[in-house]
C-alpha positions as CSV (number, residue, x, y, z in Angstrom):
1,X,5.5,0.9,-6.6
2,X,6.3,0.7,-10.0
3,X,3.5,2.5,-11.4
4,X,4.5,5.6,-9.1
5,X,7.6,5.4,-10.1
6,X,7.2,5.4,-13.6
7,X,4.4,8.0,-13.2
8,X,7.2,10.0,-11.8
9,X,9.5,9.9,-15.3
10,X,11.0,6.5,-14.3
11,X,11.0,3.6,-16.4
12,X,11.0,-0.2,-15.4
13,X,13.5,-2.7,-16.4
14,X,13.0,-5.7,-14.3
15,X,10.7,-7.0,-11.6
16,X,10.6,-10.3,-9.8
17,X,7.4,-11.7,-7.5
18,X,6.6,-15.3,-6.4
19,X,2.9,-14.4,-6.7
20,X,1.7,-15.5,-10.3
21,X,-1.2,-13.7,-10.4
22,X,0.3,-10.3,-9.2
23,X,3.3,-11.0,-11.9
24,X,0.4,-11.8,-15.0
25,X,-1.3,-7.9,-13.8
26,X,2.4,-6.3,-13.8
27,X,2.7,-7.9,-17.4
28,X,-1.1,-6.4,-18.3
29,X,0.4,-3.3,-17.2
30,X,4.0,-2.8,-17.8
31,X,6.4,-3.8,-21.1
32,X,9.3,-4.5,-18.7
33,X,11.1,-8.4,-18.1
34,X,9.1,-9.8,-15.1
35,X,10.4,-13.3,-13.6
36,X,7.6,-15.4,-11.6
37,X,9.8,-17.2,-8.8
38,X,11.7,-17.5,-6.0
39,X,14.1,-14.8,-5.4
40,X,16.6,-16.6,-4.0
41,X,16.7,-18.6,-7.7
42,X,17.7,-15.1,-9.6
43,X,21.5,-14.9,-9.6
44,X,22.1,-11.8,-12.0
45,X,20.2,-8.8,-10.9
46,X,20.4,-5.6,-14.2
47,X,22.2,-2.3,-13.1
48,X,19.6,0.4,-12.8
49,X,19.8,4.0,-11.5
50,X,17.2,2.9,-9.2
51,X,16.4,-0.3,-6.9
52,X,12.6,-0.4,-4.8
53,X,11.1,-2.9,-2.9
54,X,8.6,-4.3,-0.4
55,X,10.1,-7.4,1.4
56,X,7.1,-9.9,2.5
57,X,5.6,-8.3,5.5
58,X,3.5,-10.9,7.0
59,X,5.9,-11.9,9.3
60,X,6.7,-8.3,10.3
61,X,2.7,-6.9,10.9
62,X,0.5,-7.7,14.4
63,X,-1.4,-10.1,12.5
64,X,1.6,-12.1,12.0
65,X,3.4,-12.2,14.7
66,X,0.3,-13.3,17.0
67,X,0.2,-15.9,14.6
68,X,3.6,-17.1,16.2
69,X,4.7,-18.9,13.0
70,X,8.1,-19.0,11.8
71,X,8.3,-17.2,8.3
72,X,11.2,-18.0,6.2
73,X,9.7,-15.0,4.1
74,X,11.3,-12.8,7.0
75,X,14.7,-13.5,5.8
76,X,14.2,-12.1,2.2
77,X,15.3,-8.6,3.0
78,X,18.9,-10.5,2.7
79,X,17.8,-11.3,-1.4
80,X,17.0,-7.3,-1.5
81,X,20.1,-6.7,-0.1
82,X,22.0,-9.2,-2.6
83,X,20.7,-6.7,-5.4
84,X,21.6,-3.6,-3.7
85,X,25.2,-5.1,-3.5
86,X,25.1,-6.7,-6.7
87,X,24.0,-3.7,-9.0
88,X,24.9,-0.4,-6.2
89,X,22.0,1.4,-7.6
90,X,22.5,5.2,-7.3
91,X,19.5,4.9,-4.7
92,X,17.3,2.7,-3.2
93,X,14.1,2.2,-1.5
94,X,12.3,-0.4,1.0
95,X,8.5,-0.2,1.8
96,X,7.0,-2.3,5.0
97,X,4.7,-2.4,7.6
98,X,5.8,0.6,10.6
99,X,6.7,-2.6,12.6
100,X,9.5,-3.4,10.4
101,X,11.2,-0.5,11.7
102,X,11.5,-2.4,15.4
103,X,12.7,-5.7,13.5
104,X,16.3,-7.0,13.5
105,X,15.8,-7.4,9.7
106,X,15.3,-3.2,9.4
107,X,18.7,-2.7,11.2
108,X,20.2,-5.2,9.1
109,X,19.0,-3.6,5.5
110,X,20.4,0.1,7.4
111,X,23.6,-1.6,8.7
112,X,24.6,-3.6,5.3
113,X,23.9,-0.2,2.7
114,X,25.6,1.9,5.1
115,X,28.7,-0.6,4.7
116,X,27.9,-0.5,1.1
117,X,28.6,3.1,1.3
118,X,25.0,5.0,1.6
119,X,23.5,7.1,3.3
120,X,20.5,6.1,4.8
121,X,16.7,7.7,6.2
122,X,14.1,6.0,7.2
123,X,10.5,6.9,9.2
124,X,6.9,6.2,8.9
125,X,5.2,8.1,6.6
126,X,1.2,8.3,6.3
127,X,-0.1,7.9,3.1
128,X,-2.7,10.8,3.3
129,X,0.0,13.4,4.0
130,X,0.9,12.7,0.1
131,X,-2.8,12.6,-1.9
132,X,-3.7,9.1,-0.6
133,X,-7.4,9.0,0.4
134,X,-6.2,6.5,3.0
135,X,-4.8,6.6,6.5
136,X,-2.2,4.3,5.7
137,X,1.0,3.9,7.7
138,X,3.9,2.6,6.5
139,X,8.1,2.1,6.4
140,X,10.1,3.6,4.6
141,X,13.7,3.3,4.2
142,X,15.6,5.3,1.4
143,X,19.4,5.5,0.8
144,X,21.5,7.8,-1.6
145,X,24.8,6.5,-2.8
146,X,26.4,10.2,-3.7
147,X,24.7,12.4,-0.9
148,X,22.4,12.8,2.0
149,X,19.9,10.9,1.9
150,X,16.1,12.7,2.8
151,X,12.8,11.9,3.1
152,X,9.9,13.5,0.8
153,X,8.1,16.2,2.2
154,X,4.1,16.0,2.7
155,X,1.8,18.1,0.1
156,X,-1.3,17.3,2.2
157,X,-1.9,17.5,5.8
158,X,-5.2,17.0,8.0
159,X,-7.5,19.5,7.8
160,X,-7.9,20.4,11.5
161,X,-3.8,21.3,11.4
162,X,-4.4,23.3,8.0
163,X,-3.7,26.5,10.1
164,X,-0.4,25.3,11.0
165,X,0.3,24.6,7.2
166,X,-1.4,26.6,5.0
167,X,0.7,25.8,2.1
168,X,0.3,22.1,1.8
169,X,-3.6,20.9,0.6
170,X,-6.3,18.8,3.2
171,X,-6.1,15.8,3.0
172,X,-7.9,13.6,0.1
173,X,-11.5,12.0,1.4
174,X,-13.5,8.9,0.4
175,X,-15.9,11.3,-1.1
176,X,-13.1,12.7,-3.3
177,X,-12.3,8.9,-4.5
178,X,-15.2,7.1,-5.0
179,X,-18.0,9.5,-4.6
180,X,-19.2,10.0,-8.5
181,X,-18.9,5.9,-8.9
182,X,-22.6,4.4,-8.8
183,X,-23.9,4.0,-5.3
184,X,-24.9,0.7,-6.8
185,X,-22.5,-1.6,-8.4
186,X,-22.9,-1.2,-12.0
187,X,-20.5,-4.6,-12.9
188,X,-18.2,-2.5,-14.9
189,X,-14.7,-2.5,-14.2
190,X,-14.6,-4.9,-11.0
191,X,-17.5,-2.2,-9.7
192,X,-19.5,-4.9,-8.8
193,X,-21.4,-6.7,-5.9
194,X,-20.3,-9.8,-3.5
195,X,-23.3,-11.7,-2.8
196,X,-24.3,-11.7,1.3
197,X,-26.5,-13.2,3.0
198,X,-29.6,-12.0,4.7
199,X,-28.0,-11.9,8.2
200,X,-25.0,-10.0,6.6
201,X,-27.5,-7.5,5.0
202,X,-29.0,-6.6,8.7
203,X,-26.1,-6.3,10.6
204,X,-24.9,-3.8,7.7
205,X,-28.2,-2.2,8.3
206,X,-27.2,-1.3,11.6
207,X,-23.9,0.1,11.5
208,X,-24.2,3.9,11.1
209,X,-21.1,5.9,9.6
210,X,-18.1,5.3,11.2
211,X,-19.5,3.0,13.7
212,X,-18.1,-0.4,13.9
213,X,-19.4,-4.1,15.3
214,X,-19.8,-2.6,18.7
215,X,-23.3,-1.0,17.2
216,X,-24.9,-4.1,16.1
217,X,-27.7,-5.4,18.5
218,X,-26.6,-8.5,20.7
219,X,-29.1,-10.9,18.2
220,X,-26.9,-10.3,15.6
221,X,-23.5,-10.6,16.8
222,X,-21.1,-13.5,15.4
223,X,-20.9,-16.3,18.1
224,X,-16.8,-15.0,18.3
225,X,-18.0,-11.2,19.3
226,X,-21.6,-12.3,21.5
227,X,-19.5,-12.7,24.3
228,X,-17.5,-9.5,24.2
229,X,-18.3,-6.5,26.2
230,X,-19.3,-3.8,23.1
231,X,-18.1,-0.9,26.3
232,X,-15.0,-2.7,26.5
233,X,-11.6,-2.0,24.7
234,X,-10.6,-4.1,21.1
235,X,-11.0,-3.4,17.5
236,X,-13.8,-1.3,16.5
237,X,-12.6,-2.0,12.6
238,X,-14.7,-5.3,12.2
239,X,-17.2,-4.8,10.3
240,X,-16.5,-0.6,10.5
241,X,-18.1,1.9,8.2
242,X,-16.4,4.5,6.4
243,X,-17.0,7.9,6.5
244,X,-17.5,10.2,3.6
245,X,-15.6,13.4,4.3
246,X,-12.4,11.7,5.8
247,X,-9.8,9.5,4.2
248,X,-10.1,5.8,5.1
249,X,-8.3,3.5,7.2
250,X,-5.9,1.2,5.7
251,X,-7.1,-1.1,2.9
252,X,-6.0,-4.8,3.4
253,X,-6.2,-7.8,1.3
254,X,-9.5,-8.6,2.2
255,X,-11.3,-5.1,2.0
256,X,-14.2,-7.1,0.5
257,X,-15.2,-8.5,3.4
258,X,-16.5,-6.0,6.0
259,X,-16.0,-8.2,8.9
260,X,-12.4,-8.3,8.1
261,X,-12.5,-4.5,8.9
262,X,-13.7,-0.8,8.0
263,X,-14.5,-1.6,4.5
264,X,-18.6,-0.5,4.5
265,X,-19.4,1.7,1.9
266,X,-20.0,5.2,4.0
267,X,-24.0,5.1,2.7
268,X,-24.5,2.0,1.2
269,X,-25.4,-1.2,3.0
270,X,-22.9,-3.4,1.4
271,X,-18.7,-3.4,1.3
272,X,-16.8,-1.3,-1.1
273,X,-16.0,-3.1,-4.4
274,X,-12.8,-3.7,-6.3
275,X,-12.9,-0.6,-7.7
276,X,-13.7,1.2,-4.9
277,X,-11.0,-0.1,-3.0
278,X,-8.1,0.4,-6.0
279,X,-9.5,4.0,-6.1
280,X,-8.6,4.5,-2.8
281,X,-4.8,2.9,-3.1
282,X,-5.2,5.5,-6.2
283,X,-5.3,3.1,-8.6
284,X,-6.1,5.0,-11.9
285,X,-9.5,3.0,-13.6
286,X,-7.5,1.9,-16.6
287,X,-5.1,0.0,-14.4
288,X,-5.8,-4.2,-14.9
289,X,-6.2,-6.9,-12.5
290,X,-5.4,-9.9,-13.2
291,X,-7.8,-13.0,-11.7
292,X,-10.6,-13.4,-9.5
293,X,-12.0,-10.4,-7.2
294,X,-10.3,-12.2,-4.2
295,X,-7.2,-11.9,-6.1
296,X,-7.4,-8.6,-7.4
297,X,-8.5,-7.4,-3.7
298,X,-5.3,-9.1,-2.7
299,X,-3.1,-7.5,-4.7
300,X,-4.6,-4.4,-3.9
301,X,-4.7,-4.4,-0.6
302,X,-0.9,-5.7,-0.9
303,X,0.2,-2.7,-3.0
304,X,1.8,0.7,-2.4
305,X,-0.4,3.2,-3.4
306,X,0.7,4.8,-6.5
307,X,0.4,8.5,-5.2
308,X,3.0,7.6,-2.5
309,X,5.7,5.5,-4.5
310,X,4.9,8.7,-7.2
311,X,5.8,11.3,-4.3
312,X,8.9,9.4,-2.9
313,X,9.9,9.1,-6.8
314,X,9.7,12.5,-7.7
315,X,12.1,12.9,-4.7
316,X,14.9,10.4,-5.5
317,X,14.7,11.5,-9.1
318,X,15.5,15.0,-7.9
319,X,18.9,13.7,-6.9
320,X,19.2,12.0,-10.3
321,X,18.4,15.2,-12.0
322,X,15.2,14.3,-13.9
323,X,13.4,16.9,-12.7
324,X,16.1,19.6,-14.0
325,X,15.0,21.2,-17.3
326,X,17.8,19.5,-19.2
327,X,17.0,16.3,-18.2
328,X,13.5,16.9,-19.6
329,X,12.3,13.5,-21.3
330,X,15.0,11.4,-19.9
331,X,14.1,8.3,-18.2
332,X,16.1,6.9,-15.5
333,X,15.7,2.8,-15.0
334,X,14.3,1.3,-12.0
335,X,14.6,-2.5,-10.4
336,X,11.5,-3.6,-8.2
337,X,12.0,-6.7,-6.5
């Protein structure tokens, strides 16, 4: 989020995560105060124009909540809310996973900044309807202190509707993202190769593009899929392959691991790479992760995709005025926490 926003003329004052090594690659990244910790420990938030954030959204996704664990983490939209009341940004902005929306802890982030005096939108918006080469789905609530508050219209749309909106562009494919990298992993720049094993190897072997688990032969299914019927219903993202000419499905933490979901290269017999995968969160190749590939596939798959948080930036800064010509090369500050 914050490297959309600042993308979009912003500039970063402050950040806050509990995750150290997604706090060490915003400080490889950006010159801005970042604070590693809790927070509930923070008791001064700095007045900006502009306050974003992603409240932890395990507790919130499927995943999660068939886990049936009780996440303390689920209460933390009560911190964001602490800032918004603290500092009354001139907007805001909250980005989860589209079951958010159905969550008491959504109506209580609406409810609280309405009594604060905003105005407030919210929807799910799909990443590849703004230059994402990703199908990714996700919450977004906005509110405007002086005004009505909108959402950012779409600049690409599925191809097959293109005749229903001519003037937006299609949508941005695997092929656009990663296409000129080498097919193999050179090493450079996290482009590089997880080591499988032999069995891994043939089941890759047999999953054509955009097939999924259900093609592998019974020999080689995991002991937890022998038993399933491949005709009957259930995920067909384990193990799934991409396709080339179509954006992909939503990039996770573990994206490096194809049994954890569509995360075969669309020709290759292996899963994307690190870089692949930050291309298609769109990334830029100059951007730094900091730690392991498991970490740095973590925080990837954890992230906003810049084009998006750049799209919903250029929006709120329109109310700010910074894309007037006498605002030209005037930075408003932002708060990400």
């Amino acid at each position: 989020m914050s490297l959309g926003f600042e993308m979009a003329g912003f500039k970063t004052i402050y950040a806050n995560d509990n995750d150290r090594h997604s706090v060490e690659t915003f400080r490889l990244n950006f010159k801005s105060e970042v604070v590693c910790g809790d927070i509930r420990l923070v008791d001064e938030f700095p007045s900006a124009d502009v306050v974003v954030g992603g409240p932890p959204c395990q507790g919130f996704s499927r995943l999660g909540k068939q886990a049936n664990k009780p996440r303390h983490e689920n209460l933390l939209w009560r911190e964001y809310m602490r800032c918004i009341a603290q500092t009354l940004p001139a907007a805001f902005v909250v980005e989860n996973v589209p079951d958010f929306l159905k969550d008491s802890a959504s109506e209580g982030i609406r409810q609280g900044a309405c009594e604060l005096g905003y105005d407030v939108v919210f929807s799910i918006l799909n990443a590849a309807d703004y230059g994402v080469p990703q199908r990714r789905r996700r919450a977004i609530i906005i509110g405007r202190r002086d005004g009505r508050a909108t959402l950012p219209l779409a600049t690409h749309c599925d191809p097959n509707a293109m005749l229903l909106d001519q003037h937006l562009a299609r949508w941005v494919t695997v092929r656009d993202a990663i296409g000129n990298l080498p097919l193999e992993p050179d090493g450079l720049n996290r482009h590089d190769v997880r080591l499988v094993s032999k069995l891994s190897l043939d089941r890759y072997r047999h999953v054509p593009p955009g097939g999924g688990w259900k093609n592998l032969p019974k020999k080689l299914l995991p002991d937890c899929w022998r038993y399933k019927n491949p005709k009957s219903g259930g995920s067909t993202d384990m193990m799934g392959r991409l396709l080339w000419d179509e954006p992909a499905y939503t990039i996770r933490t573990q994206f490096i691991k194809p049994e954890k979901g569509r995360y075969l290269h669309p020709q290759a017999d292996r899963a994307i790479t690190v870089r692949e995968g930050a291309r298609l969160q769109t990334f830029p190749d100059d951007f730094l992760f900091q730690g392991s590939n498991f970490q740095a596939a973590k925080q990837i798959g954890n992230a906003v995709p810049p084009l998006l948080a750049t799209a919903i930036a250029r929006h709120v800064g329109g109310w700010l005025g910074l894309n007037s010509p006498s605002d030209r090369g005037r930075r408003s500050k932002f708060v990400e926490v």
